[in-house]
C-alpha positions as CSV (number, residue, x, y, z in Angstrom):
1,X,0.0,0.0,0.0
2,X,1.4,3.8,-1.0
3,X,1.3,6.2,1.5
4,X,0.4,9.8,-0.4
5,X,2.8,12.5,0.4
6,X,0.2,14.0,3.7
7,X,-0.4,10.9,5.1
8,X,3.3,10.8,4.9
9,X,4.8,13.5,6.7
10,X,1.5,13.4,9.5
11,X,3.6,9.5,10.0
12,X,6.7,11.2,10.3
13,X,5.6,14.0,12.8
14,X,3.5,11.6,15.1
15,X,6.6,9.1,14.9
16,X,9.3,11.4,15.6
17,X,6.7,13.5,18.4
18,X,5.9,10.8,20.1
19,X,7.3,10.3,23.6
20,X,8.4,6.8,23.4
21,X,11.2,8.5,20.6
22,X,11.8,11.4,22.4
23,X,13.1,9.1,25.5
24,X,14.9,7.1,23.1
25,X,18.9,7.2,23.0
26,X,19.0,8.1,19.3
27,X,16.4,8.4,16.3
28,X,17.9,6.8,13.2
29,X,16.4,7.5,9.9
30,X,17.4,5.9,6.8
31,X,17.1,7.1,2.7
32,X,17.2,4.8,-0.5
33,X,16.9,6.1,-3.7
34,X,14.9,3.8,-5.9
35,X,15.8,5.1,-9.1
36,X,19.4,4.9,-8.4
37,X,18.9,1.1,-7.5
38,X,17.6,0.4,-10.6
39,X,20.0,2.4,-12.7
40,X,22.9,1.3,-10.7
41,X,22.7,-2.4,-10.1
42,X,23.5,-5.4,-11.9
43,X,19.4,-6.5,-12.6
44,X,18.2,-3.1,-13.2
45,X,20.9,-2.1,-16.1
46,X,19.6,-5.9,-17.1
47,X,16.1,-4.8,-17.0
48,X,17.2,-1.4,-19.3
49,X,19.1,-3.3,-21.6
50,X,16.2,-5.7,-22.4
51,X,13.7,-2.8,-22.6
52,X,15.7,-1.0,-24.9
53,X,16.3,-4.2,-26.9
54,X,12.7,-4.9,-27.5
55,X,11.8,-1.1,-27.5
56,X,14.0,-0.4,-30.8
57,X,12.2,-4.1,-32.0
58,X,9.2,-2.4,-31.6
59,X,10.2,0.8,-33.0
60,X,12.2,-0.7,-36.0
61,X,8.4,-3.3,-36.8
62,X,6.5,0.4,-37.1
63,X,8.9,2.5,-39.1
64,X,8.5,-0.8,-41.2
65,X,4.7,-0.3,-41.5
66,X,4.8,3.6,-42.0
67,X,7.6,3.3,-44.3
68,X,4.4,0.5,-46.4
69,X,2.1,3.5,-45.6
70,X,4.1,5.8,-47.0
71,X,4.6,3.9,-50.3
72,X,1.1,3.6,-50.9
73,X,0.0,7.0,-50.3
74,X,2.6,7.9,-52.5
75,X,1.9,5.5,-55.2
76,X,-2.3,6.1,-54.5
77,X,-1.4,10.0,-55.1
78,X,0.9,9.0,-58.4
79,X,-1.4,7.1,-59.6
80,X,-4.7,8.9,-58.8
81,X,-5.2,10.2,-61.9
82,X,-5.1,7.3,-64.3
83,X,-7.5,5.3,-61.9
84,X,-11.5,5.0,-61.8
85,X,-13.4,6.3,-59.3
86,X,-13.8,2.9,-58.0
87,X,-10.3,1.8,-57.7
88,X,-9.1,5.0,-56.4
89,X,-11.7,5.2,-53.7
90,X,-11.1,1.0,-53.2
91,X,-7.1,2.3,-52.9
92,X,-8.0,5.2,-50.3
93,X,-10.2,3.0,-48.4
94,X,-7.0,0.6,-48.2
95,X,-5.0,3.4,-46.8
96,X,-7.6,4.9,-44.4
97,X,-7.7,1.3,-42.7
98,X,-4.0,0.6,-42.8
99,X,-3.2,3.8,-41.0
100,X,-5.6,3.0,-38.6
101,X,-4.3,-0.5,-37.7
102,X,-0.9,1.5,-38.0
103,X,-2.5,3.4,-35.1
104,X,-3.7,0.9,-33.0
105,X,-0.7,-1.1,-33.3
106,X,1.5,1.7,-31.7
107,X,-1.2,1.9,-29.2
108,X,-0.8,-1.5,-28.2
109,X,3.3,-1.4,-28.2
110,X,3.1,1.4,-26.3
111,X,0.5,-0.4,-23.7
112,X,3.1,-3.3,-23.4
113,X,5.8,-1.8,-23.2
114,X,4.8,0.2,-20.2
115,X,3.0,-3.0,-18.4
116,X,7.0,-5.3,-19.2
117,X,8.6,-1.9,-17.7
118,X,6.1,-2.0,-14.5
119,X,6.2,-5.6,-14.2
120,X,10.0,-5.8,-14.5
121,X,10.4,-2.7,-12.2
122,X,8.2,-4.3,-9.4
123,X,9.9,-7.3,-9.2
124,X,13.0,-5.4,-8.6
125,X,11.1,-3.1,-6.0
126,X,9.9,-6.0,-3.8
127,X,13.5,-7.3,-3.4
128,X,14.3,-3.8,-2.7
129,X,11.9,-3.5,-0.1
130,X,13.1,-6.7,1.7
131,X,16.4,-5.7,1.8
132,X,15.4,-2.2,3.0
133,X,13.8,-3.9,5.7
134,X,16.7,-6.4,6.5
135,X,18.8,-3.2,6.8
136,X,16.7,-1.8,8.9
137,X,16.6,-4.3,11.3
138,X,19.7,-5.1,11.1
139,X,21.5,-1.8,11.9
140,X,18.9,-0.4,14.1
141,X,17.2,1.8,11.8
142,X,13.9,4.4,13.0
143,X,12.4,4.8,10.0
144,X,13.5,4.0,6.0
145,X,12.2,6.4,3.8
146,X,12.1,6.5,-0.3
147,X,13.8,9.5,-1.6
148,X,10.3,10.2,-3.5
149,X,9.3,13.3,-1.8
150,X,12.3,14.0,0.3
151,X,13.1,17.7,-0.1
152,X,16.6,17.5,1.9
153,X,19.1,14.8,3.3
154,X,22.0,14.3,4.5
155,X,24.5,12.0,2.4
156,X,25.2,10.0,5.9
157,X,21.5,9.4,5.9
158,X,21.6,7.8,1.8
159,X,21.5,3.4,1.9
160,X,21.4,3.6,-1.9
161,X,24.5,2.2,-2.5
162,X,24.1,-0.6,0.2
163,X,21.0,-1.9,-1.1
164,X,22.6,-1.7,-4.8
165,X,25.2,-3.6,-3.2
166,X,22.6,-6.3,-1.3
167,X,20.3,-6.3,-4.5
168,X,23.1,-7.3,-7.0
169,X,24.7,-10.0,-4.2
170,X,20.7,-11.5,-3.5
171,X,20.2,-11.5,-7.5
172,X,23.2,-12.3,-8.5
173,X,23.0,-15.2,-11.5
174,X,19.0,-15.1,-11.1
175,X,18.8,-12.3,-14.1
176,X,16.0,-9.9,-13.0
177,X,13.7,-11.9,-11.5
């Protein structure tokens, strides 16, 4: 479950207000950077590399189809003139539903790519999270917080590059998943 931004901070004021932490010997508070996980370690350049791989496959199928679409609307221009009514408006008919299936086609690319990025990415961010968590308990940690929304913070505060560190040892030979 996501905490918005409000409920956020009203967690963060109640925790760090409340007596229990106030009488506690020290308040230790924790900052990972998600997006640096992912660019940074071993299965997220992984992840990029395949995304790119079948986003330029994608990209390289329609500049295929426009380059087709292209041709005939040249050709149905060129040869407009020599045609009958029929087979010109057969031709334009042809080329209205092509560029339409051209359309829905990048539509579609463009709806899977974005579900095989989120998929990919949450696979990445649940490891991510456990590790957060093992660090946490681990080393006696307050409070972790993701550097979404975090206006200011101290580099001494930043666990970044010890979850990269944890996420490419806990990964390492299983690819990205």
């Amino acid at each position: 479950m996501r905490l918005t931004k409000p409920a956020f901070m009203v967690v963060l004021i109640l925790l760090l207000n409340c007596p229990a932490f106030i009488n506690a010997t020290e308040i230790k508070i924790g900052m990972v950077d998600f997006q640096q996980v992912v660019e940074k370690s071993e299965p997220g350049q992984k992840i990029e590399a395949s995304l790119k791989k079948e986003g330029e496959r994608m990209e390289a199928e329609l500049n295929k189809d426009k380059d087709e679409l292209k041709s005939l609307k040249e050709k149905l221009e060129r040869e407009a003139m020599v045609m009958s009514r029929e087979a010109r408006e057969e031709k334009e008919i042809e080329f209205r539903v092509k560029a339409r299936n051209l359309q829905e086609k990048e539509k579609r690319y463009r709806a899977e790519f974005v579900g095989k990025q989120r998929q990919e990415v949450d696979k990445i961010r649940k490891v991510v999270l456990e590790i957060a968590q093992d660090v946490g308990k681990k080393e006696g940690f307050t409070i972790i917080v993701s550097k979404v929304g975090v206006l200011y913070h101290d580099s001494s505060v930043d666990l970044t590059d010890k979850v990269v560190k944890a996420l490419n040892q806990r990964l390492a030979g299983k690819g990205s998943q």
